[in-house]
Structure formats: C-alpha cells, structure tokens
C-alpha positions as CSV (number, residue, x, y, z in Angstrom):
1,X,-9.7,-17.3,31.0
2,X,-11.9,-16.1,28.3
3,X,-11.0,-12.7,26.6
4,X,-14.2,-10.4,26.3
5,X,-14.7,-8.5,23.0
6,X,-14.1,-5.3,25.1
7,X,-10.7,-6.4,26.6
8,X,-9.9,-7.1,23.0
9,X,-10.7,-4.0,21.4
10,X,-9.7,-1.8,24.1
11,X,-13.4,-0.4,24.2
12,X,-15.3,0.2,27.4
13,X,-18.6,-0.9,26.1
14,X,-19.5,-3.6,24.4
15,X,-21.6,-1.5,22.0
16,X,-18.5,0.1,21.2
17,X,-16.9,-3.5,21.0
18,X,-19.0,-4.4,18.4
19,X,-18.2,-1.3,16.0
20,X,-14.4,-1.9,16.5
21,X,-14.9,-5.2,15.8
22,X,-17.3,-4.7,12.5
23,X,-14.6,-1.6,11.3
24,X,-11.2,-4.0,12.2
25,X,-12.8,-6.3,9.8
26,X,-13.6,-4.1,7.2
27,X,-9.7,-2.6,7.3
28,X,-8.6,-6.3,7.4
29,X,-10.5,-6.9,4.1
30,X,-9.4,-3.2,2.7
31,X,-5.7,-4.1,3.5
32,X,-6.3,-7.8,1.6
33,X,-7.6,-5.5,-1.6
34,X,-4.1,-3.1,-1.2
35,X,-2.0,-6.1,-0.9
36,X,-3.9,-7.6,-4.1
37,X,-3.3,-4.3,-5.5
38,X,0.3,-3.5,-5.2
39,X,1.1,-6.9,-6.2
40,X,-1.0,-6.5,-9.3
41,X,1.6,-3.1,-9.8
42,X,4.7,-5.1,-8.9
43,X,3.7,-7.7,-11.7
44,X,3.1,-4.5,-14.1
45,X,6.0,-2.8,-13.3
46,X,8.0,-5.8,-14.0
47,X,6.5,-6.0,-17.7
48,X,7.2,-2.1,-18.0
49,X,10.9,-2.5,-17.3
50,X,11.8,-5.6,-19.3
51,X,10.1,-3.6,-22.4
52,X,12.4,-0.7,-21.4
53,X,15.4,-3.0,-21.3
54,X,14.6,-4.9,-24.5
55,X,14.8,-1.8,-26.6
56,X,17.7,-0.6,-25.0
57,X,16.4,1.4,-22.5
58,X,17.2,1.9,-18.7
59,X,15.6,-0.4,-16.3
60,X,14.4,3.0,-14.4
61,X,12.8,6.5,-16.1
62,X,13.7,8.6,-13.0
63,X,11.0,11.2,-14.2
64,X,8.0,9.3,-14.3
65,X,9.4,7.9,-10.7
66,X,9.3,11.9,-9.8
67,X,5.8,12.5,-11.1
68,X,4.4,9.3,-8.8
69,X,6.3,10.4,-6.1
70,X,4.0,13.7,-6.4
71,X,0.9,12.1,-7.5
72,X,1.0,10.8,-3.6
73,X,2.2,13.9,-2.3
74,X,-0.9,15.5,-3.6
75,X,-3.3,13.2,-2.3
76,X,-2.0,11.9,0.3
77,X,0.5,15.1,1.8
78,X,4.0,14.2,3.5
79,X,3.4,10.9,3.8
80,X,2.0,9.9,0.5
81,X,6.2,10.5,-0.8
82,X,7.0,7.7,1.8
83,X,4.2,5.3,0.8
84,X,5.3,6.2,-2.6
85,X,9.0,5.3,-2.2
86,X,7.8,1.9,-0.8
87,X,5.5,1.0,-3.7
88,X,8.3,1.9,-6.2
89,X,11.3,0.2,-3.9
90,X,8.8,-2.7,-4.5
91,X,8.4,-3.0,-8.1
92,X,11.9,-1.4,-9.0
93,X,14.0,-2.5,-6.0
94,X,16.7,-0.1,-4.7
95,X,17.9,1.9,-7.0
C-alpha cells in the first residue's frame, strides 16, 4: 500500500499536501541550523568555563545564568525560561 502525500501530512488536499510538505522541510532544515547552533554554544561555553576555572574562578557565574534566563523570557515569554534552562543544562550540566 502506497502512502499518499495527503495521508501523510494529515491534509485533505493535495494542494495543501504540497505546502506541508515544502514548510516540514523548511523546519527540518531550521532545526539542522538550531542543532548546529547550540552545539556551536556548548563548545563556547565549555572554553568560558575552563578560563573561569583556570584563574580560580567558579565553573558557573549564577548572574549572567539569570540575565540569559531573561534574555528568553523577553523574547520568547514563559517558555523562553524553559528553553533557556535546557540550553544552559547543556553547556553547564546540572548544577
């Protein structure tokens, strides 16, 4: 059995099949770029903290963690603090 490009987006049309399709691969290609992205940032990160550590400082500044954290907020409301947690849980691990 052959799936149609309908079944497979959901859409009733296939005209509407088609734009799914074009916008699914555009957010596949967006989410390739964020991936890139936050890597890039957990590779940064990681040089920031080992300079912290090799001049004696703390592995974490809890106030610049505060102003990111609302940097998101801003932009991105509510759920910005979550994605915000994430991204540092990723470059800091748990604190």
């Amino acid at each position: 059995m052959t799936v149609t490009s309908t079944e497979k987006t959901g859409a009733r049309t296939s005209e509407a099949a088609d734009v799914i399709t074009g916008a699914r691969e555009r957010i596949d290609t967006l989410d390739d770029r964020i991936i890139g992205l936050i890597q890039e940032r957990v590779a940064v990160s990681a040089v920031i903290q080992e300079a912290r550590i090799e001049s004696g400082g703390r592995r974490v500044n809890l106030s610049r963690e505060m102003e990111i954290l609302a940097h998101y907020r801003d932009a991105l409301g509510k759920p910005g603090t979550a994605l915000a947690m994430t991204l540092l849980e990723l470059c800091r691990g748990r604190v």
